[in-house]
N, C-alpha and C positions, 0 to 999 in steps of 0.2 A: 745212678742205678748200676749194680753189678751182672744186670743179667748176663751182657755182653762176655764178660770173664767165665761164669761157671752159674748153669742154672740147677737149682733145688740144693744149694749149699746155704745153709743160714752163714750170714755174715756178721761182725760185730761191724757199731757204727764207725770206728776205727780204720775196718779194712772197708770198708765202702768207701769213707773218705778217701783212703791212698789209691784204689783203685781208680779214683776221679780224678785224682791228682796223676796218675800214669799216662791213663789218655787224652789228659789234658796235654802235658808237658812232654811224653814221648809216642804221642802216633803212632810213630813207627815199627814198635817195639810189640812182638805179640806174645803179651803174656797169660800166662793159664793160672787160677785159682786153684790152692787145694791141690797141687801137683804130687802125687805121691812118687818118690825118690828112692827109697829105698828098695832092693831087692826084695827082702825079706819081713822086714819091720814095715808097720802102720804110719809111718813118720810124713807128713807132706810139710809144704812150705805154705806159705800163705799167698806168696805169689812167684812165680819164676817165668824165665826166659829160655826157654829149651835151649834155642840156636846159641846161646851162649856159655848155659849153665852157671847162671844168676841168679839167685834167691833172696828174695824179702822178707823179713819177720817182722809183724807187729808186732810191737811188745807193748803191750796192755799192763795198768796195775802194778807199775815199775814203784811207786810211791804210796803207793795201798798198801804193801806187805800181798802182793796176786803171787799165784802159781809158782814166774818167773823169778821170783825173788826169794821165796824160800828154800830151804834146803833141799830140801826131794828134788824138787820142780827144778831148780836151776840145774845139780848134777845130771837130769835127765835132758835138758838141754845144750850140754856140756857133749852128753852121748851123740845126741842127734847131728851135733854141727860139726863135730871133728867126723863123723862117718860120712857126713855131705862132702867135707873140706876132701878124706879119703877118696871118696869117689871123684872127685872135679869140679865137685861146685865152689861158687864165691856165692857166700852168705853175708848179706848188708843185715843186721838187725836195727832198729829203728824205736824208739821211745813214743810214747804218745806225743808228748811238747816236740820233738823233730819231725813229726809228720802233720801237725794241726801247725807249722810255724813256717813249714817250706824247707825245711833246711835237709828233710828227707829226700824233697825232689830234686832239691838244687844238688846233694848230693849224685844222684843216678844222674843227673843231666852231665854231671862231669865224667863221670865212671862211664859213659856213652860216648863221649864228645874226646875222649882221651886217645 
């Protein structure tokens, strides 16, 4: 359950999973849903770490032909990450099969533990 993260935010079952896999494997780490980052722009992360300025992206539909993958969709993600990258963020993006297999958490548990 994402309540804990961010309530009255529809979540995909995607980001529920990672969010369970966060408090599961990093406790300690208080992350917010839906973080809006940008000054200006509508742009949020799906999950972040304030105190660090670490952001998560699911990426859904990597293998559907989704959003992320076509042209529009990607150069507009393209936009978003280099303006995170501009401001101070480190953005992890993360595939569906890396975050249904662990290798998404095993990843932050290193990037934590480093």
């Amino acid at each position: 359950m994402l309540a804990s993260f961010v309530v009255g935010v529809a979540v995909s079952e995607l980001e529920d999973h990672m969010a369970t896999r966060l408090r599961q494997m990093l406790p300690g780490v208080e992350w917010e849903a839906e973080h809006r980052f940008h000054p200006t722009r509508r742009w949020r992360f799906d999950f972040s770490d304030l105190s660090t300025k670490i952001a998560i992206e699911c990426e859904g539909g990597t293998w559907a032909k989704g959003r992320h993958t076509r042209g529009k969709g990607f150069e507009g993600d393209c936009e978003k990450y280099n303006q995170a990258t501009r401001l101070g963020w480190q953005v992890y993006r993360f595939t569906r099969d890396m975050i249904m297999d662990d290798r998404a958490i095993m990843f932050l548990m290193e990037v934590y533990n480093d």
